[in-house]
N, C-alpha and C positions, 0 to 999 in steps of 0.2 A: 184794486182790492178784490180779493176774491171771495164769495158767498157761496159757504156748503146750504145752506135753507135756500127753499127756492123764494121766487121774487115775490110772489104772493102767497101768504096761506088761505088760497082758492076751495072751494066747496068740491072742485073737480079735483084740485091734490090731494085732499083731504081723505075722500072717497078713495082715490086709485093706491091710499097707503091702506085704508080699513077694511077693504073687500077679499084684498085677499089673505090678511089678517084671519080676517072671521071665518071664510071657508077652509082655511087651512085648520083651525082649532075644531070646525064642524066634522072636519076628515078626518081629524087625530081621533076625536069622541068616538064616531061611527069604526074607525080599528080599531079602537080598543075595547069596544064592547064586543064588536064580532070575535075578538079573540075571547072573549069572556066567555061568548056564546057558543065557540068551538070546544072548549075545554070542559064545561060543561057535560054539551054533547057527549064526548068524549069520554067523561068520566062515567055517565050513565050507562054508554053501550058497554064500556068494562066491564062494570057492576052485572049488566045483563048476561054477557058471558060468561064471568063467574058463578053465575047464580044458575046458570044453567037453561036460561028462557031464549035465549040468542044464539045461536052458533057462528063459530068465526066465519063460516062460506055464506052465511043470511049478509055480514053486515059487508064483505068484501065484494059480491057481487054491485051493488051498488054505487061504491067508488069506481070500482072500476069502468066501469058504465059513462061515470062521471069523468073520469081519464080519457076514454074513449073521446068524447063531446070535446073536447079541450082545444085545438083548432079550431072549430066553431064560436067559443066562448074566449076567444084568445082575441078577434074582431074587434066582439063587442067590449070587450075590455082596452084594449089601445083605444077604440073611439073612446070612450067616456074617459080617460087618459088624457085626450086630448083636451078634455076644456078645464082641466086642470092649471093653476096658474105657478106648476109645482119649479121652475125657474128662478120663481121672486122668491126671494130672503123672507121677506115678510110671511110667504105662506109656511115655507119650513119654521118658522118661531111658531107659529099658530099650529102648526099640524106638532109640534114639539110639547107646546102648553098642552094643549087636547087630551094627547097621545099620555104625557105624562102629572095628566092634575089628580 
């Protein structure tokens, strides 16, 4: 006879289905408020342009800058990549709920 459940519901399976459950829904939360927080941004430095107190070359210098940096930060982004558990199914329904509650 064959058994989809495993053989015990152990405190170590139990864990290895919820952890990455939870950081995945942690991760979904954290994008989608950065996207909140970019947009925002975004819509302020408009306004600022518009209005006359910004110039396009103040806020483009900047990014650019940040373009620049971007192999550098490109590093340290695949590391922290790494301890992602973004593989498991479990973390995409969690970064899914997160992303879209």
């Amino acid at each position: 006879m064959v058994s989809i459940l495993p053989p015990d519901a152990s405190v170590t399976f139990i864990l290895a289905l919820i952890i990455p459950l939870v950081i995945g829904f942690l991760v979904g939360v954290v994008i989608k408020s950065a996207i909140k927080i970019g947009a925002a941004i975004a819509i302020i430095v408009i306004l600022l342009i518009f209005g006359g107190i910004l110039t396009p070359s103040q806020v483009i210098q900047p990014v650019m800058s940040l373009i620049r940096s971007g192999p550098d930060l490109t590093t340290k982004v695949n590391q922290l990549a790494g301890y992602l558990p973004y593989s498991s199914v479990l973390f995409i329904i969690g970064l899914a709920v997160g992303f879209f509650k």
